[in-house]
TIROPA-361213 format. One record per residue (C-alpha): residue number from 1; residue in three letters; x, y, z. Coordinates in nm, 2 decimals, m for minus. Layout:
! TIROPA-361213
[NUM,'Ala',[X,Y,Z]];
...
! end
This chain:
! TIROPA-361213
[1,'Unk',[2.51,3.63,m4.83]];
[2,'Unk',[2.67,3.92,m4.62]];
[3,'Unk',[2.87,3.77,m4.32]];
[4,'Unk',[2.60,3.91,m4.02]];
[5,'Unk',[2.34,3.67,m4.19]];
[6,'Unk',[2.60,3.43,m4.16]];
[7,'Unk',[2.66,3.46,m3.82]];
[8,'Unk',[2.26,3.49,m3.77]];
[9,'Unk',[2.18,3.11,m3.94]];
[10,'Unk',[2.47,2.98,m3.72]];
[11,'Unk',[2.33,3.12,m3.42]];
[12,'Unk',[2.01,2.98,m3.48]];
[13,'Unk',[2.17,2.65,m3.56]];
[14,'Unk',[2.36,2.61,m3.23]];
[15,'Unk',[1.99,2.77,m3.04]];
[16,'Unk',[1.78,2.47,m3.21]];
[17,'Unk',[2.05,2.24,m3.16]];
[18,'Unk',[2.11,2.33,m2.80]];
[19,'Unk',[1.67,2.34,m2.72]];
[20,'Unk',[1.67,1.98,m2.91]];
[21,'Unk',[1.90,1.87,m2.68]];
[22,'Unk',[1.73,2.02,m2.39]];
[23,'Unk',[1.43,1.89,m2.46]];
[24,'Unk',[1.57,1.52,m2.52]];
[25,'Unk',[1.74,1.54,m2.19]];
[26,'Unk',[1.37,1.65,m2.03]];
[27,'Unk',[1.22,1.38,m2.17]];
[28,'Unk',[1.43,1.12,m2.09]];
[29,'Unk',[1.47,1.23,m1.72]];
[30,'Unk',[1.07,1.22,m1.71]];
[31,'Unk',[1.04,1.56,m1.65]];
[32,'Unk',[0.83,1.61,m1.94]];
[33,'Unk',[0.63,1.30,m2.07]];
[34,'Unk',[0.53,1.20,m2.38]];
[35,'Unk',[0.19,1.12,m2.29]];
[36,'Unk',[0.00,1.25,m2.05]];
[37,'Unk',[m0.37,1.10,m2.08]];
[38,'Unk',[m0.69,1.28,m1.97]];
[39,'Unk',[m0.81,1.20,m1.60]];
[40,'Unk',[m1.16,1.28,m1.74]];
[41,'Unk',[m1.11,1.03,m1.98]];
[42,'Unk',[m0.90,0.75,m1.76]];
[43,'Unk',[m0.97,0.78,m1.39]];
[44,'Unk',[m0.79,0.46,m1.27]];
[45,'Unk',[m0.41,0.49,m1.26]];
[46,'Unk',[m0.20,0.23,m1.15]];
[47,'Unk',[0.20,0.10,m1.13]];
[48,'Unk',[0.39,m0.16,m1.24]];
[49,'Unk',[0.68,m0.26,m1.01]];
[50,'Unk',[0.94,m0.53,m0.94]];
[51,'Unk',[1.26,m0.56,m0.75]];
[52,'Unk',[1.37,m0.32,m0.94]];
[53,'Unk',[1.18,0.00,m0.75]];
[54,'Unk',[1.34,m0.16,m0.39]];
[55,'Unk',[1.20,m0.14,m0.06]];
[56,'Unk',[0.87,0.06,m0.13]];
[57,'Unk',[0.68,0.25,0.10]];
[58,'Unk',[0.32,0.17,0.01]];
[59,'Unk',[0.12,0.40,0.17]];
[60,'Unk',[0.32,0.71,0.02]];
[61,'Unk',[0.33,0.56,m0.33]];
[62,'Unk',[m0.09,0.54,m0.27]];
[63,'Unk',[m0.15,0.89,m0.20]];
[64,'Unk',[m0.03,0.98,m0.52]];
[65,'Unk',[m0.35,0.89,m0.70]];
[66,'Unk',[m0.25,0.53,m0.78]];
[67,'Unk',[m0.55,0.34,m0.77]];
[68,'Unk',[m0.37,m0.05,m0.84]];
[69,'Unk',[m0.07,m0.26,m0.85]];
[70,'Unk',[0.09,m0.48,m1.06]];
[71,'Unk',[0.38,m0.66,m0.93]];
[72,'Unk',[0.63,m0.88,m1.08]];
[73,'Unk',[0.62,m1.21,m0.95]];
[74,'Unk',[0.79,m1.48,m1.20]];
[75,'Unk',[1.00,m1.54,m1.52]];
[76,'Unk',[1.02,m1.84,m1.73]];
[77,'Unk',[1.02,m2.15,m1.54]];
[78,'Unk',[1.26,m2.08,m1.18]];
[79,'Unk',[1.33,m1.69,m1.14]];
[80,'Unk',[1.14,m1.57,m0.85]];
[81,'Unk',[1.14,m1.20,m0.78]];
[82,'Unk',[1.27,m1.17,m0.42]];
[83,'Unk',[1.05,m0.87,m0.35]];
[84,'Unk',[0.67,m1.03,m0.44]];
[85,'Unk',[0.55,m1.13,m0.16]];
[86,'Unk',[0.60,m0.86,0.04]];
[87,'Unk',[0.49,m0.59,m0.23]];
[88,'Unk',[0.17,m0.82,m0.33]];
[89,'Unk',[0.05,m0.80,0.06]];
[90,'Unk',[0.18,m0.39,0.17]];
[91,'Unk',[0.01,m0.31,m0.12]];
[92,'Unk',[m0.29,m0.45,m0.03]];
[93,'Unk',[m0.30,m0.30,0.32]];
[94,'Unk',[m0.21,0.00,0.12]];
[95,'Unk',[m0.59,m0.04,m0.03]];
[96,'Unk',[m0.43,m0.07,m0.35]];
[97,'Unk',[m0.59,m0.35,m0.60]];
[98,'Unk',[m0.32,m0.58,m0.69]];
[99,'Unk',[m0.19,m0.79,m0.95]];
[100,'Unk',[0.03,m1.05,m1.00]];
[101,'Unk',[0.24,m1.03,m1.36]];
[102,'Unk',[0.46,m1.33,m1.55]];
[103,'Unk',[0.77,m1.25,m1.77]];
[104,'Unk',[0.71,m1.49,m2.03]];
[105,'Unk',[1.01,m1.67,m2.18]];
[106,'Unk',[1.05,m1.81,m2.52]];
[107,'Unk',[1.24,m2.10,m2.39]];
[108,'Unk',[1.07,m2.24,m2.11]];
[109,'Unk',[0.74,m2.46,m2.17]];
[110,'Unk',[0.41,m2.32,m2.07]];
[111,'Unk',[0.33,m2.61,m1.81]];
[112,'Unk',[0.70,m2.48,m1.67]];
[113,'Unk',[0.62,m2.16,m1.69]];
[114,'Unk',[0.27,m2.19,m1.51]];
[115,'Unk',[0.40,m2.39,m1.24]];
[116,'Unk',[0.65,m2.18,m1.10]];
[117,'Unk',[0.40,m1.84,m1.09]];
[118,'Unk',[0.14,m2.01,m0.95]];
[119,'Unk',[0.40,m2.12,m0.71]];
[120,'Unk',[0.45,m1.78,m0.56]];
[121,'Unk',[0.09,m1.58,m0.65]];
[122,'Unk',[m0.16,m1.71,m0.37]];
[123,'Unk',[m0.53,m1.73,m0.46]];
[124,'Unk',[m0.67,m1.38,m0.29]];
[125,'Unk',[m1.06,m1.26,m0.29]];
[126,'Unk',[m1.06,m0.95,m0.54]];
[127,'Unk',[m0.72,m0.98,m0.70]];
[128,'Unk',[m0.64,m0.83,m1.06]];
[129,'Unk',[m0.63,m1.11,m1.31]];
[130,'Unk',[m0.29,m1.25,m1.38]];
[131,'Unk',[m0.07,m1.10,m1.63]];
[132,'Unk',[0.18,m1.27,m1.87]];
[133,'Unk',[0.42,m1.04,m2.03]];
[134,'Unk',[0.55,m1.11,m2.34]];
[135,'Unk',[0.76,m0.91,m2.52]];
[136,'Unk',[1.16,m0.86,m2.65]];
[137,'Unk',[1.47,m0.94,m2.46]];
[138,'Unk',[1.86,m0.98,m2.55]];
[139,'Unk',[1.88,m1.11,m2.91]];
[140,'Unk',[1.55,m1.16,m2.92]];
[141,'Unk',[1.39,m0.87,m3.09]];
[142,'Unk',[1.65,m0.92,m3.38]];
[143,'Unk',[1.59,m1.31,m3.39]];
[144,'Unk',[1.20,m1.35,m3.29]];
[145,'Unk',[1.14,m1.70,m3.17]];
[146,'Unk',[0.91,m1.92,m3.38]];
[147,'Unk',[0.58,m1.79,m3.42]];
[148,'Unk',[0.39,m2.09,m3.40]];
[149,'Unk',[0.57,m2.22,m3.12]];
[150,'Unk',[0.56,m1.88,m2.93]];
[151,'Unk',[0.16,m1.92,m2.93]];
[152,'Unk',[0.15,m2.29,m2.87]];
[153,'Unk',[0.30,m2.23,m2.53]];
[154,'Unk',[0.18,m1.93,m2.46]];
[155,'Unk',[m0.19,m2.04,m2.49]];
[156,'Unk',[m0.11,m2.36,m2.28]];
[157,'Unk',[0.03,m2.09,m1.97]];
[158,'Unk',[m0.32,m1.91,m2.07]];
[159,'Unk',[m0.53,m2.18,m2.03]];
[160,'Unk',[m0.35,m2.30,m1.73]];
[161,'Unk',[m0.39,m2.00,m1.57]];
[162,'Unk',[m0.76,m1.95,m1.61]];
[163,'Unk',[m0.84,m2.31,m1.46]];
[164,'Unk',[m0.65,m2.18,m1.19]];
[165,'Unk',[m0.72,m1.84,m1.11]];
[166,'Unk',[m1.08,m1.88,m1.21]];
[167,'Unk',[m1.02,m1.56,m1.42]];
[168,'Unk',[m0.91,m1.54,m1.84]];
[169,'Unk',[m0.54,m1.37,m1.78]];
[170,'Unk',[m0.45,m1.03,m1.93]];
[171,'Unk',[m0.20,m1.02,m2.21]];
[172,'Unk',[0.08,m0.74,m2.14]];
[173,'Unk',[0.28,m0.70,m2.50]];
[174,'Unk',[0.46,m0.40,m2.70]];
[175,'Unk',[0.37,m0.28,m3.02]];
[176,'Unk',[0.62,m0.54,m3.25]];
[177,'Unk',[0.55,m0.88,m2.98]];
[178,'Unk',[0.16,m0.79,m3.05]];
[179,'Unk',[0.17,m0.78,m3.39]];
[180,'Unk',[0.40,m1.07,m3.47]];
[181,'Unk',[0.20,m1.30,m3.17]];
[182,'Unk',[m0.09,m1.19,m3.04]];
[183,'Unk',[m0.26,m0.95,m3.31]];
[184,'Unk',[m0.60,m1.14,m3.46]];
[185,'Unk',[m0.58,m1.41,m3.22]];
[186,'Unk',[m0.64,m1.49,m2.84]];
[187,'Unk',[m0.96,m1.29,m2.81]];
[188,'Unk',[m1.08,m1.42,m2.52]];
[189,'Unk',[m0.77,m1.22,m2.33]];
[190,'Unk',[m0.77,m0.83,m2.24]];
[191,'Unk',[m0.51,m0.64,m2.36]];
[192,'Unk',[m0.24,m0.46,m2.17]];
[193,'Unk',[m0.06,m0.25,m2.43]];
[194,'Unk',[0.30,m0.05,m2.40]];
[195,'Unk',[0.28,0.29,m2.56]];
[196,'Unk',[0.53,0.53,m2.46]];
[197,'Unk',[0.54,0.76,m2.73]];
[198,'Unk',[0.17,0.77,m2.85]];
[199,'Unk',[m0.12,0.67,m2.73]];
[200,'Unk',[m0.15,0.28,m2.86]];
[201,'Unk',[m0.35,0.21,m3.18]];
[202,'Unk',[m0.38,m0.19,m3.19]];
[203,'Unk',[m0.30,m0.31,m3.56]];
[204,'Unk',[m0.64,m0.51,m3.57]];
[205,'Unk',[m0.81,m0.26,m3.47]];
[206,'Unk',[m0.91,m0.45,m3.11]];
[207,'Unk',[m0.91,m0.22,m2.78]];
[208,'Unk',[m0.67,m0.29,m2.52]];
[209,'Unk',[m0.78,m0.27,m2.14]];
[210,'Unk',[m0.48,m0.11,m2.01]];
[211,'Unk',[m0.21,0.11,m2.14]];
[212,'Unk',[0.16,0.15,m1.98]];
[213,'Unk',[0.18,0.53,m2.12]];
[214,'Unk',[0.50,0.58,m1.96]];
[215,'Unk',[0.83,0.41,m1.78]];
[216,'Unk',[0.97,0.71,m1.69]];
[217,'Unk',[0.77,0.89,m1.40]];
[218,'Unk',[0.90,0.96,m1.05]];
[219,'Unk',[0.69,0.90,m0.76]];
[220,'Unk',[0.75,0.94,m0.38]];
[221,'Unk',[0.78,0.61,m0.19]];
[222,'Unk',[1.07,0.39,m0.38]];
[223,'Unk',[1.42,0.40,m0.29]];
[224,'Unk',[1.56,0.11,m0.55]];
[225,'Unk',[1.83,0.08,m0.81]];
[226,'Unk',[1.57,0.20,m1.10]];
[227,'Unk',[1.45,0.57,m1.04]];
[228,'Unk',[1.14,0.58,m1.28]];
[229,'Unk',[0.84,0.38,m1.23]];
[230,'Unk',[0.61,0.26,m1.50]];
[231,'Unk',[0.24,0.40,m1.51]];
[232,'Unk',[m0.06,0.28,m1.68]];
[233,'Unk',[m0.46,0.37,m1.71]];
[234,'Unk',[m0.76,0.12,m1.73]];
[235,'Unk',[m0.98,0.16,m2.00]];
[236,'Unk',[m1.30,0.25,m1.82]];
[237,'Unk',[m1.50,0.41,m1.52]];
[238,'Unk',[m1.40,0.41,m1.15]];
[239,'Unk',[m1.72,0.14,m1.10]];
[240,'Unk',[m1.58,m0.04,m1.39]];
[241,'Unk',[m1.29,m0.07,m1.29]];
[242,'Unk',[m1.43,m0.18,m0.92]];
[243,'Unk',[m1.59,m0.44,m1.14]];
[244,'Unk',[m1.34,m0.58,m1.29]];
[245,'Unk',[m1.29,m0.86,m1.41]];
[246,'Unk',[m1.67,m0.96,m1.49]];
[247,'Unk',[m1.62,m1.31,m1.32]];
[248,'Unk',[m1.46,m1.31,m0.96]];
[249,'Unk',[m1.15,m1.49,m0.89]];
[250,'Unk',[m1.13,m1.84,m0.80]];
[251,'Unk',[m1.13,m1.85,m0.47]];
[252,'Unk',[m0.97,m2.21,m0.29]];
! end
């Protein structure tokens, strides 16, 4: 090997290494996404947000074809995110639909757990259903917490939830959480799948209702400590989505 083809494969080494990097730092600073689903295909768009986004200017963040809302509203049996109550009602004037979501914890009861969200999430006329989120945290995803256990309480918070809201809450999960809770079981609750890389293919081969395809877009209208915003699609039609859920909310 003469020493200009030398000097060839190293240039080529340091241009792939340099475009991989490139490419790695677009992707991570949401220039580029990894999934970008059809608008043909999923109409309805909507964010996820919590204290972390800040002080948000609803009526920008609308405009940008955002259809709903899901904000964060509890975790485990005491947190209370400072910024629901004022996010859940400026979204609404925003003519957003809007959610309420629950960060389950592994180590609170379910009773404890129900108590403190319904605490904070009033009863409104056309609401989302409520979410519980269960996934990962800390040690956690290295040590997952009884399986058995996990479900026990976890379908008590369900069940509570339902009586209360008058609708079957949705189930947001990731890929290992669904598989090791949720996967051939709890039937009776949509799906609300986290797929950043792909879109989501559910090991029992159910269909989920919404997907989170991304954490890492940038929209007008935030100004908190967390620059990216999470972004998801309903499964379904714009009068489908109007529509849903089948069953109306409880309404006091």
């Amino acid at each position: 090997m003469n020493v200009i083809h030398k000097k060839r494969i190293r240039l080529f080494s340091v241009f792939l290494a340099a475009a991989a990097l490139l490419m790695a730092f677009l992707l991570y600073t949401g220039v580029i996404l990894f999934n970008n689903p059809s608008r043909e295909i999923y109409p309805v768009r909507g964010v996820d947000v919590s204290h972390h986004q800040g002080k948000i200017d609803w009526d920008t963040l609308a405009r940008q074809d955002i259809q709903f809302a899901y904000i964060k509203a509890t975790e485990g049996s005491n947190f209370k995110d400072k910024n629901f109550q004022e996010n859940f009602f400026s979204a609404s004037r925003a003519g957003l639909r809007v959610g309420a979501y629950h960060f389950f914890s592994y180590d609170s009861s379910g009773e404890s757990q129900y108590m403190n969200f319904i605490s904070v999430v009033p009863l409104q006329q056309g609401m989302l259903p409520p979410v519980v989120d269960i996934e990962f945290y800390g040690a956690k995803k290295e040590h997952p917490p009884d399986r058995q256990q996990t479900k026990k309480e976890l379908r008590i918070l369900l069940r509570r939830l339902e009586g209360h809201y008058g609708t079957k809450a949705l189930i947001y999960t990731t890929d290992k959480a669904y598989r090791l809770y949720i996967a051939d079981d709890f039937y009776d609750n949509d799906i609300w799948i986290r797929s950043v890389f792909t879109e989501p293919a559910l090991t029992d081969k159910r269909r989920w209702k919404f997907w989170q395809y991304t954490n890492r877009e940038k929209l007008a209208g935030y100004q908190g400590r967390e620059e990216y915003i999470d972004v998801n699609v309903f499964a379904g039609t714009e009068r489908e989505f109007a529509a849903y859920p089948e069953r109306p909310s409880a309404m006091p």
